[in-house]
N, C-alpha and C positions, 0 to 999 in steps of 0.2 A: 385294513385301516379302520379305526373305530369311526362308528358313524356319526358322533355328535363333531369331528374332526373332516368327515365329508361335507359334514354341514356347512362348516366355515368353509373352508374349500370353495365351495359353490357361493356361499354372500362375497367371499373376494373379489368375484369375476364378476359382480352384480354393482357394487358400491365402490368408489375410486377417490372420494373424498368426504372431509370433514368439516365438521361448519367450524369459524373460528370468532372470538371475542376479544372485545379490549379486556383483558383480566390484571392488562397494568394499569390501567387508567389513563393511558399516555397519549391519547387521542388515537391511536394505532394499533392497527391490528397487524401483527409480525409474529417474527416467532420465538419472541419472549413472551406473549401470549400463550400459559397455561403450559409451557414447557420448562423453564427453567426455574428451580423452586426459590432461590432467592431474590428472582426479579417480580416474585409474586406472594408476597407475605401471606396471604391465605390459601395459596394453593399446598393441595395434601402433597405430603413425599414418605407413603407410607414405610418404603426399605430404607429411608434415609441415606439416598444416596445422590442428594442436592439435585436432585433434577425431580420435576412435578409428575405426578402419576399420568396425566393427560401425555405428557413426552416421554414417559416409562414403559413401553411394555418389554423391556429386558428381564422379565417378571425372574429368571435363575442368576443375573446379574453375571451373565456372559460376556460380556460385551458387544452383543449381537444379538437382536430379533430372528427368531429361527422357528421350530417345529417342535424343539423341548417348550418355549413360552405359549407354544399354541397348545401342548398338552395341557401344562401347568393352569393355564385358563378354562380349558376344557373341565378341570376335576370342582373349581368353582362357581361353575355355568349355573344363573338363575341365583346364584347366594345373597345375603345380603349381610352388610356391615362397613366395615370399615376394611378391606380389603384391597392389597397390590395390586388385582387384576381390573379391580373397576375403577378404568381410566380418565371417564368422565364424572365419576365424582356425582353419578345418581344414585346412590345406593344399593344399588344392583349389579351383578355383573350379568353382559347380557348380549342383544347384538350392538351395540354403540361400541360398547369395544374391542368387540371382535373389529368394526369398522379403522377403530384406529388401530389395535394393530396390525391389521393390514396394513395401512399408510407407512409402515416401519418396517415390514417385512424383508427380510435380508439387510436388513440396514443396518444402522445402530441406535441407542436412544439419543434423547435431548436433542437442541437444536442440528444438529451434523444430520440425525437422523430424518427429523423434517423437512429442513434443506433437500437432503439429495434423494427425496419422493417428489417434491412438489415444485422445485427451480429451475428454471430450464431458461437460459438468455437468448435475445433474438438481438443479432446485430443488423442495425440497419445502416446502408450507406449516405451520407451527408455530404451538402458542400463539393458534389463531385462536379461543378466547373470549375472549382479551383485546381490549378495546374503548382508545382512547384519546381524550384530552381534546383533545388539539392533534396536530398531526404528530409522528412519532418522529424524533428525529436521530442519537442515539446510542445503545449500550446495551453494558452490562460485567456481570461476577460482581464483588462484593466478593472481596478476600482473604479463604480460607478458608472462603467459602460456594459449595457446587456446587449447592445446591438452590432456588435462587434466582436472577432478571435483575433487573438497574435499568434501566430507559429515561426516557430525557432527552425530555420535551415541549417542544417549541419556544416554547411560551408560558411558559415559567418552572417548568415542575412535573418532580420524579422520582418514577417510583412504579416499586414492586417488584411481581412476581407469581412465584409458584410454579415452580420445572422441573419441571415435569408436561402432558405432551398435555390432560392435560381441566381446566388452569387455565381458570378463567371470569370474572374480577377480577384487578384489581392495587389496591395499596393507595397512598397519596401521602406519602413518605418526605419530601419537602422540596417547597418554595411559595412560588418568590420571583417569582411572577407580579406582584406590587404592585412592582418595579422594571425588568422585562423590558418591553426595546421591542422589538418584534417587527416593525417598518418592514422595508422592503427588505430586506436581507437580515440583519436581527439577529431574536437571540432566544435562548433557553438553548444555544448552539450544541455543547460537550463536558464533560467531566466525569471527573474519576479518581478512584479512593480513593488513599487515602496506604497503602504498604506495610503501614505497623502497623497497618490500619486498627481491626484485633482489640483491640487494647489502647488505641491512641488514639482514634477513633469520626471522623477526620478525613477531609474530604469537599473534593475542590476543585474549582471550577466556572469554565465558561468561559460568558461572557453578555454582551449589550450593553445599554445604559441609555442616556435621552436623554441626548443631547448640548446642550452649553452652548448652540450658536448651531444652527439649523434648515440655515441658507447654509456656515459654515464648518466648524461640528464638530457634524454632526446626531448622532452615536451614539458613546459610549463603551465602547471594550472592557473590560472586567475581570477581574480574575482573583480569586479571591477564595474563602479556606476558612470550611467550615461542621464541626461538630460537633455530635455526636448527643446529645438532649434527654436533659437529667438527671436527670427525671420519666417520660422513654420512649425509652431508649436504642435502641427500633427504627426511629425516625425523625430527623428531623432538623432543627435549633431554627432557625428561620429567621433568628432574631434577634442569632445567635451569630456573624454574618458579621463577617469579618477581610478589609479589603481589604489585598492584597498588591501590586496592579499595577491602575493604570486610564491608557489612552491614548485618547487624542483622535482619531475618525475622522474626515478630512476633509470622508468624501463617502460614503456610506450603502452602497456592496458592497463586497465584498473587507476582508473581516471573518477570515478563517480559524477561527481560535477550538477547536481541537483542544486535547487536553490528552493525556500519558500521563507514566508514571512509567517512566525506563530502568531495566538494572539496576544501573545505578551508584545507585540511589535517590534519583535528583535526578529535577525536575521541569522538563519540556518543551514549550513552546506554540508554536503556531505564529501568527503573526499575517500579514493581508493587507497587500499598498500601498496600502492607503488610499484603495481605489476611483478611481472615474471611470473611464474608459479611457486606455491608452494608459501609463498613470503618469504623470500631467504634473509631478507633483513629485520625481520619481526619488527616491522613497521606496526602490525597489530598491537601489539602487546608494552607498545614504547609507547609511552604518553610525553614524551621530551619531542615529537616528531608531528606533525598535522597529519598525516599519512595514515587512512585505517581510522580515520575520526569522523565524527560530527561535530560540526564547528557552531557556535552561535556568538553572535556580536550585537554590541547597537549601533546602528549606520545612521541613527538620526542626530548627526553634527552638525554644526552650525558654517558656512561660510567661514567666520571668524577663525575656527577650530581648523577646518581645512588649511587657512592660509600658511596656521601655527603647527602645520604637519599632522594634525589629529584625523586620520580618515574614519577610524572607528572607534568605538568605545567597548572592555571587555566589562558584560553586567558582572555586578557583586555576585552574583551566587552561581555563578558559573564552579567547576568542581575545584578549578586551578587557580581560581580569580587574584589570590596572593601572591601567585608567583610574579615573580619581576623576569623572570626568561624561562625556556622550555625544559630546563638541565633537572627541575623539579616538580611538571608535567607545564605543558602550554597552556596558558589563560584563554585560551580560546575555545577547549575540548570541551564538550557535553559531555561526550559519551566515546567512547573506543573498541576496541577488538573487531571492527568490521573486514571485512574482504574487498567489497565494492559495492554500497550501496547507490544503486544505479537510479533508482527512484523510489522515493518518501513524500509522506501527504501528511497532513493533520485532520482529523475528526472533525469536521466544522461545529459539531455541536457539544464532545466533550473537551476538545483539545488535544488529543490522544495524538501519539505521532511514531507512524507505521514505514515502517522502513523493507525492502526488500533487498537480500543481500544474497550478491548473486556466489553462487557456491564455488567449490575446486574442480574435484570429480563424480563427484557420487551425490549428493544434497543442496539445494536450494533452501533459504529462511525469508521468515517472515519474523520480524523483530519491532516488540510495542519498548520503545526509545522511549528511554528515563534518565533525567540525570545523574552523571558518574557510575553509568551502568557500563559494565565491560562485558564484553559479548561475544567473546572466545576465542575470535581466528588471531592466530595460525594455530592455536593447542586444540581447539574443537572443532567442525564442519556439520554445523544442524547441531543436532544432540549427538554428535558421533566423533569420536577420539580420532584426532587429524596428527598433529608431532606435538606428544604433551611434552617433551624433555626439557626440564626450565619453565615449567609451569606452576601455577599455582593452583592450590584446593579446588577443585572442581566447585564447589559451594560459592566461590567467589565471583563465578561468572554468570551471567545473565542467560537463560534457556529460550531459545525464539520461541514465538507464540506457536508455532508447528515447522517444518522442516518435513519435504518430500524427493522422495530421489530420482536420479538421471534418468529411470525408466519411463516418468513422464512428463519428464522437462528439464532444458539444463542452462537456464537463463532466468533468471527471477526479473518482473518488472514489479514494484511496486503499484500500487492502485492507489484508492479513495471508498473510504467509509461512504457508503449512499445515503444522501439526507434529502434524497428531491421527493417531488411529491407526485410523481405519476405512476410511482409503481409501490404504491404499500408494504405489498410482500420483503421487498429488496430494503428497508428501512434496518437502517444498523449494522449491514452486513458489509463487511468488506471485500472488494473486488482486486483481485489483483491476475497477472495472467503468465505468459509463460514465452521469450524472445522465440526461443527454438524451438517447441513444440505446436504453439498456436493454442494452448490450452487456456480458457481462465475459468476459475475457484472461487470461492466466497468462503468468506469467515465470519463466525460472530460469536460473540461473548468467548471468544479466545475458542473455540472449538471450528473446528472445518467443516463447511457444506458438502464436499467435494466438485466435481469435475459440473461448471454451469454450462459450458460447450466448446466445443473441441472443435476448431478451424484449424486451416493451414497459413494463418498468418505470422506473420512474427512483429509481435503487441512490442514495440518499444515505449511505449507512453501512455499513460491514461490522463482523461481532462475531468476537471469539473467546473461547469457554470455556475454562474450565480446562482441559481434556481435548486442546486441541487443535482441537476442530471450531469449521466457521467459518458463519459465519451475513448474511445478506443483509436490509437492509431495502429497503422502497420505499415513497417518500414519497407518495405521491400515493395508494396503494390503504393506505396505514396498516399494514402484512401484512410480517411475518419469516419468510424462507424460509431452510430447512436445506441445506447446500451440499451436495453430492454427487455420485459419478460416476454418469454413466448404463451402465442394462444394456447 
């Protein structure tokens, strides 16, 4: 082996990181700092190949940092100009980039490649005097409450407890266990407050209830607001339930059943195809059906309008908003082609809205949700041809931001874009993790971290506070763990 390659060699085992700069100007130092070349109008990209040379050393554009880019550096060593190999952009190629690419080494470039050198999550356990009744599925702040969580029991119950390390109780804010079927996969499945929820006390719930027929329509989804008791404004009147939406499931999985509020302050569900496998009803691909959709409505009516049967309103710019019934797509559809999106967030600070759909056999996605985007199933699974027969142009459908297969993980949960402020590094990146394998991932500017840390739990839900920070449940040990980088 040439010796100016022993050399490096030897600095590898010496140096193990790199200093980093706001080179966005963005108060933050992450890793669109000096990596990706359009988030940095002055940063060089001298192979033109949209990623910054500081997050380049794919110096043969392999797709891989390897032993060919440590030759190819090697024949430049000491040079100067304007040259792919000098990464940081002093004029030199020298040891500063042998240092970084090291930091890359088997990896890949741009952010994916910084990511899975330098992220490493550390979950910590929360909240463990809280005990619960049923499993936990989901859990939120109220608006304008920091001192406080709601979590969703699968069996029909919300209870609140305390933000405090030494809570040891939660209390049961709402109990619609007397209508929750809890079969296969229903049960109180999400839950959002309404933006006002401070002046209005308005509560909206995703749940499933028996279905008419056991064989055709075993479970129905609902949607449906509650309002807080007018004898105990701290809880919540069971009795006061307003259905807004109930649909017919075929067949007893693939239920979705998320809720959130954008900031357009419309209200967002997402619903499954209607179970079985396969989608033998191409519930996907039918936009005359709620089934395999994202749904968004305005829930902010008036008393007056309720009286007059008005539970919702569908916005103007929804994709179907003209139609007058479903036969020429439903006014209610965002967006379509899903499988079962099991859990979706929005970007607190661009808006952005990330969906996780949980896959067949082979693929799991991650899907950046746009409106009157169609998103493939049952013709596609990830980027991978599922039963195209009856499909349309491939060009027609939406490509999930990444898709990974059964080999390490076969249950997508959606996450939350991180915007809190304890942990810098994690700013921008999306978390998301894995039911069955216990795995969670990050993503940013649409490119994957890879694997952040590998448990044996199974992530049915992620939270986020007010503040930012983001929070992990697992279904099976009952237990909320606080996300965080490791030492």
């Amino acid at each position: 082996m040439h010796r100016a390659i022993l050399l490096a060699l030897a600095t590898f085992s010496l140096v193990t990181t790199t200093s980093a700069s706001d080179s966005d100007n963005d108060g933050i130092m992450d890793l669109f700092d000096n990596c990706v070349e359009h988030a940095n109008p002055d940063q060089r990209d001298t192979d033109d190949d949209q990623f910054g040379n500081r997050c380049d050393p794919d110096l043969d554009n392999s797709g891989a940092v390897n032993f060919a880019d440590l030759v190819m550096m090697k024949a430049s060593f000491f040079a100067s100009g304007d040259l792919a190999a000098d990464l940081d952009g002093d004029g030199i190629v020298n040891f500063g980039d042998l240092v970084i690419l090291k930091s890359f080494f088997f990896g890949s470039p741009g952010p994916s490649g910084a990511g899975a050198a330098g992220l490493q999550l550390q979950l910590t356990p929360v909240y463990t005097g809280v005990s619960f009744n049923s499993k936990p599925l989901a859990m939120h702040q109220a608006p304008g409450q920091t001192d406080s969580w709601y979590v969703a029991e699968r069996n029909g119950r919300i209870v609140r407890f305390t933000d405090s390390e030494n809570v040891s109780s939660a209390e049961v804010v709402l109990d619609i266990s007397d209508r929750v079927d809890t079969s296969f996969e229903g049960g109180l499945l999400g839950f959002a407050f309404a933006p006002d929820f401070a002046s209005s006390g308005r509560l909206f719930v995703s749940y499933t209830t028996t279905g008419p027929s056991p064989f055709s329509a075993p479970l129905v989804s609902r949607l449906s607001r509650f309002t807080t008791s007018v004898s105990d404004p701290g809880v919540f009147d069971a009795g006061s339930e307003l259905l807004l939406l109930a649909v017919e499931q075929p067949y007893a999985n693939h239920n979705g059943g998320d809720l959130k509020f954008g900031a357009d302050g419309l209200l967002y569900w997402s619903l499954g195809d209607g179970g079985s496998g396969g989608d033998p009803q191409n519930n996907g691909q039918d936009t005359s059906t709620l089934l395999g959709a994202m749904l968004r409505i305005d829930v902010n009516v008036s008393a007056a309008e309720v009286q007059q049967g008005t539970h919702y309103r569908v916005p103007d710019d929804n994709p179907f908003a003209a139609s007058t019934d479903c036969a020429t797509g439903c006014p209610e559809i965002w967006a379509w082609g899903f499988r079962n999106i099991w859990r979706f967030s929005f970007d607190a600070l661009t808006g952005e809205l990330y969906g996780g759909d949980v896959g067949q056999g082979s693929f799991e996605e991650i899907d950046l949700v746009v409106a009157g985007g169609n998103y493939g199933w049952r013709c596609y699974e990830g980027n991978s041809p599922f039963q195209t027969f009856g499909c349309a142009d491939p060009s027609s459908f939406v490509p999930p931001l990444l898709d990974y297969p059964h080999s390490v993980g076969n249950s997508v949960t959606g996450g939350y874009v991180y915007r809190g402020s304890l942990w810098p590094a994690l700013q921008g990146v999306y978390i998301y993790g894995d039911f069955g394998s216990g795995r969670i991932w990050g993503l940013v500017a649409g490119k994957p971290l890879g694997e952040l840390v590998n448990t044996g739990f199974n992530w049915v839900s992620f939270a986020e506070g007010h503040d930012g920070e983001l929070y992990a449940i697992d279904y099976t040990g009952e237990k909320i763990y606080r996300i965080g980088l490791a030492p």
